[in-house]
C-alpha positions in Angstrom: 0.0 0.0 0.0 0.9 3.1 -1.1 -0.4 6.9 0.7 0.5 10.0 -0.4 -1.2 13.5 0.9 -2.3 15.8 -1.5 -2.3 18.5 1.6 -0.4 21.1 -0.3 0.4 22.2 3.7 1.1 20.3 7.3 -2.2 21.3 9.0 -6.0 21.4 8.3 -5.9 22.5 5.0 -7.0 20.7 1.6 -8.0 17.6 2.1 -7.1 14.8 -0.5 -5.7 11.3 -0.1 -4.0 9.0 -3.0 -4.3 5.7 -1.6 -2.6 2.9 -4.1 -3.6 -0.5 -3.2 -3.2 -3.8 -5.5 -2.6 -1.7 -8.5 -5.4 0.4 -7.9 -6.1 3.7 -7.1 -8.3 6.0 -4.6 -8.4 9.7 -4.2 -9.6 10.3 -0.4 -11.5 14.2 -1.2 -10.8 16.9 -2.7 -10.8 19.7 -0.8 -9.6 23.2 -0.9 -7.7 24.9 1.8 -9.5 27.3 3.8 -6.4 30.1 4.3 -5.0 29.6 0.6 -6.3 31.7 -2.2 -6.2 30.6 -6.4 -4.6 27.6 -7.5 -2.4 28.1 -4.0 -5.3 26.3 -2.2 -5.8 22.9 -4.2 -4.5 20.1 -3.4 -1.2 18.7 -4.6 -2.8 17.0 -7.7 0.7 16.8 -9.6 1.8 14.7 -6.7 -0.7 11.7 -7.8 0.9 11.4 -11.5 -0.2 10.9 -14.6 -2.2 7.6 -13.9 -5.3 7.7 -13.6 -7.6 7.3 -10.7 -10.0 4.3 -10.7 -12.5 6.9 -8.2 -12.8 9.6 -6.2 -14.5 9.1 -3.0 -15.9 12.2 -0.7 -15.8 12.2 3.0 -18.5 15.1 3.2 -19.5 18.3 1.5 -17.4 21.1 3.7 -15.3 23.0 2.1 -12.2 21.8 3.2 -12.8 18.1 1.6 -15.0 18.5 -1.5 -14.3 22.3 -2.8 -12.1 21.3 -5.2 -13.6 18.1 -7.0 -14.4 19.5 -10.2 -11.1 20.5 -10.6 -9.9 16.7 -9.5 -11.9 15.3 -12.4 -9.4 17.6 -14.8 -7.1 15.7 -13.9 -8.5 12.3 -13.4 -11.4 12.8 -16.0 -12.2 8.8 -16.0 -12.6 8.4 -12.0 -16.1 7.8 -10.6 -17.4 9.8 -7.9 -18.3 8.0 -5.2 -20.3 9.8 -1.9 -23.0 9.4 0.6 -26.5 9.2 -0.5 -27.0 12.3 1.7 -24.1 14.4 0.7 -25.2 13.3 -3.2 -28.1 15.6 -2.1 -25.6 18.5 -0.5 -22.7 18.6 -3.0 -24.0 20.4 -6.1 -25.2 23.4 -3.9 -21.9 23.4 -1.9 -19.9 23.8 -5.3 -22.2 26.4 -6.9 -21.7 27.9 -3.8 -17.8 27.8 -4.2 -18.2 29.6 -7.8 -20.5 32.3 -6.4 -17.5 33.3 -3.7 -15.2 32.9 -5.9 -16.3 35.1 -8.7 -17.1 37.5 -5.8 -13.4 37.0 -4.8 -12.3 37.8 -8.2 -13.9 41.1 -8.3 -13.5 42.4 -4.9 -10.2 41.0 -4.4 -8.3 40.8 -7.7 -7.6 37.1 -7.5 -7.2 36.4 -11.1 -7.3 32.6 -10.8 -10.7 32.7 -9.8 -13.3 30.8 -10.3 -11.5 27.9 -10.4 -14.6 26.3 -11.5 -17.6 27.5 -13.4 -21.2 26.9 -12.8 -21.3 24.8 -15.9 -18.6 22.8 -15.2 -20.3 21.6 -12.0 -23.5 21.0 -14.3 -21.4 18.9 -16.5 -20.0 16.7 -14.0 -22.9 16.0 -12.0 -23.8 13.1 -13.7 -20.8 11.6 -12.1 -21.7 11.8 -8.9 -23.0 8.6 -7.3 -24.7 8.3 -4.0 -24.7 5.2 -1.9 -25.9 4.1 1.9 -23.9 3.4 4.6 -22.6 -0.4 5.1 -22.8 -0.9 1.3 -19.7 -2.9 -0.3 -18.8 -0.8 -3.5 -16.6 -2.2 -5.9 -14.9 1.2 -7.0 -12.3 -0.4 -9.3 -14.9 -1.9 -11.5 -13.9 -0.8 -15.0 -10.3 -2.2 -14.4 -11.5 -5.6 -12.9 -12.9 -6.0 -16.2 -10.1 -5.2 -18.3 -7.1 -6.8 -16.1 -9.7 -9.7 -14.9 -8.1 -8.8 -11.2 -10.6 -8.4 -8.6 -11.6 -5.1 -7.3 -10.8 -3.8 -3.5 -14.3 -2.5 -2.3 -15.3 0.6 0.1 -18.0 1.5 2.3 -18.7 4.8 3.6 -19.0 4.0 7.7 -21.5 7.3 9.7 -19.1 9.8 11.1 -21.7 11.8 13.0 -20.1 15.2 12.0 -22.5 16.6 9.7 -25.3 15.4 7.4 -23.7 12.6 5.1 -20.5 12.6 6.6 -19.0 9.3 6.5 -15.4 7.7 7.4 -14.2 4.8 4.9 -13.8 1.7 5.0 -11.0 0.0 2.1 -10.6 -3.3 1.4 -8.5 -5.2 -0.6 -7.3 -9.1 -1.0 -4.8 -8.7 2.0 -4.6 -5.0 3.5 -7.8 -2.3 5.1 -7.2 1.0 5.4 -9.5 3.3 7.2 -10.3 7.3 7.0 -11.6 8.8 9.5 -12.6 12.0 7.7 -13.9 14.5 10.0 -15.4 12.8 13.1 -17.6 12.9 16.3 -18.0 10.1 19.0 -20.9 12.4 20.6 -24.9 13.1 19.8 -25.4 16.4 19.3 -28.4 18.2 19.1 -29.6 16.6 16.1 -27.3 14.2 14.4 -26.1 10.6 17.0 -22.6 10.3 17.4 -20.4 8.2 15.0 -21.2 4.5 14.0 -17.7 3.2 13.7 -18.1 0.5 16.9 -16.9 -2.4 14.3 -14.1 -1.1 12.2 -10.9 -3.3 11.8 -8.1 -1.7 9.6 -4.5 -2.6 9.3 -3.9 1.4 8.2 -5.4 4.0 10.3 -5.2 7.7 8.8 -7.3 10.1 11.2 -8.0 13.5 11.7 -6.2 15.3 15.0 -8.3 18.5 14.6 -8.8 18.8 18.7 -5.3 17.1 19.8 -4.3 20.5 21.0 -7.6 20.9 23.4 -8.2 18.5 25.9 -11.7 18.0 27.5 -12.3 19.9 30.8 -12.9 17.6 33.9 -16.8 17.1 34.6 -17.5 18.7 31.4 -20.6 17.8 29.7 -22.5 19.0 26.3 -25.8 19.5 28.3 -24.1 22.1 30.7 -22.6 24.1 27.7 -26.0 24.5 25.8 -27.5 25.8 29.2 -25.1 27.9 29.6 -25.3 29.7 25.9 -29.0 29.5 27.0 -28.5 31.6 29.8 -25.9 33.9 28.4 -28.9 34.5 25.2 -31.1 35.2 28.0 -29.2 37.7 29.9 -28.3 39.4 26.5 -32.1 40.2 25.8 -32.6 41.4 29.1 -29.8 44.2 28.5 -31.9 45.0 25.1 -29.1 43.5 23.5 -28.6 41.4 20.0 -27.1 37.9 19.6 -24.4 37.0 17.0 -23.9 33.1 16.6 -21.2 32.9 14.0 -21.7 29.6 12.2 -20.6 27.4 9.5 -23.7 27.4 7.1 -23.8 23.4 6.8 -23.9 21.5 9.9 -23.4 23.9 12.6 -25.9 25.9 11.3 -28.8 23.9 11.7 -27.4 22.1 14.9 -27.8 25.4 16.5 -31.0 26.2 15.5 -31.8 22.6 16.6 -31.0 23.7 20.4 -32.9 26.6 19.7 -36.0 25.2 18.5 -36.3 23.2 21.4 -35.6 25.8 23.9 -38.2 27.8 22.4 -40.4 24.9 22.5 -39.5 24.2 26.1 -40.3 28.4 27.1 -36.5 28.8 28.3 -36.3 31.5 25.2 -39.4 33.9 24.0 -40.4 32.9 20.6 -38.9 35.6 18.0 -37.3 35.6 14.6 -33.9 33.7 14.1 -31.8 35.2 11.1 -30.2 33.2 9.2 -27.8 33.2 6.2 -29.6 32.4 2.6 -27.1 29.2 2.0 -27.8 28.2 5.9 -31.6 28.4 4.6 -30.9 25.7 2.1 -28.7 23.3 4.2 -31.6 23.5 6.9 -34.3 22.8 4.6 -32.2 19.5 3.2 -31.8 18.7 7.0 -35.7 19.1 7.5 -36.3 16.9 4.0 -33.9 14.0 5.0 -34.5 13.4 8.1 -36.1 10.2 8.0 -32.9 9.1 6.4 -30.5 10.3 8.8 -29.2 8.5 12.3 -30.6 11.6 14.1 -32.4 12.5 17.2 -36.0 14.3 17.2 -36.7 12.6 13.7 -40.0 15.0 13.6 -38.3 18.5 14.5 -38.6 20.1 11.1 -37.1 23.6 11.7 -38.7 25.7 9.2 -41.7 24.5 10.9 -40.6 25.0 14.5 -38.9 28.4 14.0 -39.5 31.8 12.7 -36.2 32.2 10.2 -35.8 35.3 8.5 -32.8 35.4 5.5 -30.7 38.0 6.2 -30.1 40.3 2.9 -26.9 42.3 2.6 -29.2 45.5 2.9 -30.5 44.1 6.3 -27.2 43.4 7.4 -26.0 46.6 6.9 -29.6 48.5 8.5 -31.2 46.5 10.5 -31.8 48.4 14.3 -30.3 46.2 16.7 -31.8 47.4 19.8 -34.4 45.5 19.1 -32.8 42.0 21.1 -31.8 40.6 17.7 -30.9 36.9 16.9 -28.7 36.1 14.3 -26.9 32.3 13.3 -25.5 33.8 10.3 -22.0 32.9 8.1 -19.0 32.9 8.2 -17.9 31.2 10.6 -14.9 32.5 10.7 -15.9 35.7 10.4 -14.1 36.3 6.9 -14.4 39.4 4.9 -17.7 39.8 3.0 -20.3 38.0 4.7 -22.9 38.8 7.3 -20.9 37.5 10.4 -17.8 39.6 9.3 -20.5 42.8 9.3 -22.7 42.0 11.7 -19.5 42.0 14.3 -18.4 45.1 13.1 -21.7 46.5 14.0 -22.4 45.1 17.1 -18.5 45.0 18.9 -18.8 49.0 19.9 -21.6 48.3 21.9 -21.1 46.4 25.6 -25.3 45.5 25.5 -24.4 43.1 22.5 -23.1 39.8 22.2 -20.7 37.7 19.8 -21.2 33.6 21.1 -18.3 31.3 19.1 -20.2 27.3 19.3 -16.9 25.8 17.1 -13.5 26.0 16.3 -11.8 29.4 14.4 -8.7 29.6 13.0 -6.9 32.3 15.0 -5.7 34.0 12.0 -9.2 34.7 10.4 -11.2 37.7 12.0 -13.4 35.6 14.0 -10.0 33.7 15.8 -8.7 37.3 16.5 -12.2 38.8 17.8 -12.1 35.6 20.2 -9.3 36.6 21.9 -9.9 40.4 21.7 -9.8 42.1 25.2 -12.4 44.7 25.8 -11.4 48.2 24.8 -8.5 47.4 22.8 -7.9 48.5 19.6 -7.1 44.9 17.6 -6.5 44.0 13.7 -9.9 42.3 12.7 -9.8 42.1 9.0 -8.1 43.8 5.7 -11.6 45.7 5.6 -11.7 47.3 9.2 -8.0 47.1 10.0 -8.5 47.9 13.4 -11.7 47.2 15.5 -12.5 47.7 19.4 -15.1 45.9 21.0 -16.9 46.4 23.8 -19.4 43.7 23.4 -19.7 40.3 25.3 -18.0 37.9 23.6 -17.9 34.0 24.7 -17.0 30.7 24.2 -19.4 27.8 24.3 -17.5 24.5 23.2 -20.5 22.4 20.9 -18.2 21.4 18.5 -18.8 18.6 15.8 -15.4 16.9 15.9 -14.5 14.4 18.0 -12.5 14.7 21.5 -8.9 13.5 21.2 -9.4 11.2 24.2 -12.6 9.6 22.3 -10.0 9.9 19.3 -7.2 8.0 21.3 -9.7 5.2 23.0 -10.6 4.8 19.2 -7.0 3.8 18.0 -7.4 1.4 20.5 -10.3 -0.2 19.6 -9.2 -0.3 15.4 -5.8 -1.8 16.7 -3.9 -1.2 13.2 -0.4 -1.5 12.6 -0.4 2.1 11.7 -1.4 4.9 12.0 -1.0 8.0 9.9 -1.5 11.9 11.3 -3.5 14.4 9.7 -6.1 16.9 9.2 -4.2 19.1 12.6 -1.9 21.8 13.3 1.6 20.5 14.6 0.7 21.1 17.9 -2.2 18.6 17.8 -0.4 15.9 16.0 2.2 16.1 18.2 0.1 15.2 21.2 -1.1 12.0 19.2 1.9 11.1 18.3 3.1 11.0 21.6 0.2 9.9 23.6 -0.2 6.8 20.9 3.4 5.8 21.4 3.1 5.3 25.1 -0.4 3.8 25.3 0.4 1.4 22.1 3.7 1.3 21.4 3.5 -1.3 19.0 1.8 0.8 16.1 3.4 2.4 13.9 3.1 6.5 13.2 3.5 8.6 10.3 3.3 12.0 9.6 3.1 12.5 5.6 5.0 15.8 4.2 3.0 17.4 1.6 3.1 15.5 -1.7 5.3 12.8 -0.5 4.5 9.0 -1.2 4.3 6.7 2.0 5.3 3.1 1.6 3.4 1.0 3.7 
């Protein structure tokens, strides 16, 4: 077996795997990095050669893993696309998505590469994209078993509990398993059950180490956080103050508005409007359409039904009074320049009645990882738009994130046994902790940290 990462950097960047196995081959995603901008983001696609590809299987629809698939198929143009039957019904919208921010990029920021992609290009390789259940066998080298007459390896996309249609894989050949994580969580949250990965056996682990660096308070519990953020809402409104929930607009998003909708339903929050993001609007109404195919809880909470959600227009985020005790669970959710959450904050730091709540994880070099650890009254860099913001507003940390714990992460390792174990999707910092706490506890497995673009032999 043969890995190489496509990662064109060391930490959570592009996601994209080459996996070479019984002269096959397997690209794990095809993401873009989040911090990169043009061709500078995509993954190391050179690195794979000029072989072809026999498919391309997607982990889930963020950014980070899928954003650059139709540029993948450039360069593998015969691969099959292989996903969840629930991201099959997320990934079109995510990659329009991509062109619309890019083009927007382009103009606003001069970033000639852009769009990588064009709305047509993602129409024209739609009909590539296939969508299977979880715990289905799939023979992805098909079209060579037939020519070469040597059995196919097969691949089954295992629930990751992350976000709708996220899935970690399962790779099988005649003599060797290999299994990806992808992104993660060993907890329910509000609406989507925790990870269903209680069978996997692999001989090659390669996992994500996106929390290594945070470790898990003693006596904390999920339940405690949301009352808390319920509380801290409440006390907010009572100062006449407005709500900012920065949020990611799949996943997190609706999550969110999941807690909320049951809290309103409950009577610990006064029924009122929720504003929301128009992409946030579509993920939510997908969640609300598949939920009888999703391992979720409250199956029959349909959140268009059970809140009042408003899209919030650029006009609107630029007018709107906010004196009104205002909720909004709007993108990005890092705060980047040129959408609502970047504005919104601008709007509402100057003024010590509002709040700014962070529910996930923020790069500290975006906006949003610099307001988080703003200190009140001092002037800080927040953005190339408003080079220097102070805020006076409340601004907290509730920890309801959608990745894994690295102690669930470590028991895990544990439980697959493999003979190795490969790093990634982490800063150093976090991979570092792994690395060390995996070589104590087993010392027997093996552990690799892949540089960019460089083949593994395993």
């Amino acid at each position: 077996m043969r890995i190489t990462s496509l990662n064109p950097d060391t930490n959570i960047g592009a996601s994209g795997w080459l996996i070479e196995l019984e002269g096959h081959r397997l690209l794990l995603d095809a993401g873009m990095h989040p911090k990169r901008e043009g061709r500078d983001s995509l993954p190391l696609f050179r690195a794979a050669g000029d072989q072809e590809v026999d498919a391309i299987a997607i982990s889930h629809c963020h950014h980070d893993h899928v954003g650059a698939l139709p540029v993948a198929l450039r360069h593998f143009p015969r691969a099959h696309v292989l996903m969840t039957e629930l991201s099959y019904f997320l990934v079109e919208r995510v990659l329009h998505n991509s062109v619309n921010v890019m083009t927007r990029q382009r103009a606003e920021l001069g970033i000639a590469d852009y769009p990588l992609y064009t709305h047509d290009e993602v129409d024209e390789i739609a009909p590539l994209f296939q969508g299977f259940r979880y715990n289905r066998p799939i023979e992805w080298a098909a079209f060579h078993k037939v020519r070469s007459h040597r059995s196919s390896p097969t691949l089954e996309f295992r629930d990751a509990g992350h976000t709708l249609g996220a899935a970690g894989i399962l790779v099988q050949g005649r003599r060797e398993t290999l299994f990806y994580t992808g992104d993660v969580c060993f907890h329910d949250q509000t609406l989507l059950r925790a990870a269903r990965f209680e069978d996997v056996e692999a001989d090659v682990l390669i996992m994500e180490t996106t929390r290594g660096a945070r470790g898990t308070p003693e006596g904390f519990t999920r339940e405690a956080e949301i009352e808390r953020l319920l509380d801290a809402i409440q006390r907010v409104f009572k100062r006449k103050g407005s709500v900012l929930i920065p949020s990611f607009a799949l996943g997190r998003t609706q999550e969110i508005l999941g807690l909320l909708a049951l809290a309103m339903a409950e009577g610990r929050l006064r029924r009122q409007p929720v504003y929301i993001g128009g992409l946030g609007r579509v993920f939510t109404e997908i969640y609300d359409l598949q939920a009888h195919r999703t391992h979720r809880q409250h199956h029959n909470l349909h959140l268009h039904e059970a809140l009042d959600l408003v899209v919030l227009d650029p006009a609107q985020t630029q007018a709107l009074p906010l004196h009104t005790s205002r909720l909004f669970v709007v993108t990005a959710g890092m705060m980047t320049e040129h959408t609502p959450a970047h504005d919104l904050a601008v709007r509402l730091a100057p003024d010590e009645r509002h709040a700014i709540f962070f529910v996930g994880y923020t790069d500290p070099d975006t906006p949003g990882g610099r307001l988080r650890v703003s200190q009140p009254g001092q002037p800080f860099f927040f953005s190339q738009l408003v080079p220097e913001l102070v805020r006076y507003c409340e601004v907290q940390d509730f920890d309801l994130t959608a990745h894994a714990t690295r102690e669930d992460l470590l028991d895990f390792v544990g439980r697959v046994d493999p003979r190795v174990v490969v790093l990634g999707h982490g800063d150093e910092t976090a991979r570092t902790w792994f690395a060390d706490q995996i070589a104590q506890r087993y010392p027997r497995i093996r552990i690799l940290q892949p540089q960019p673009g460089q083949p593994m032999e395993i």
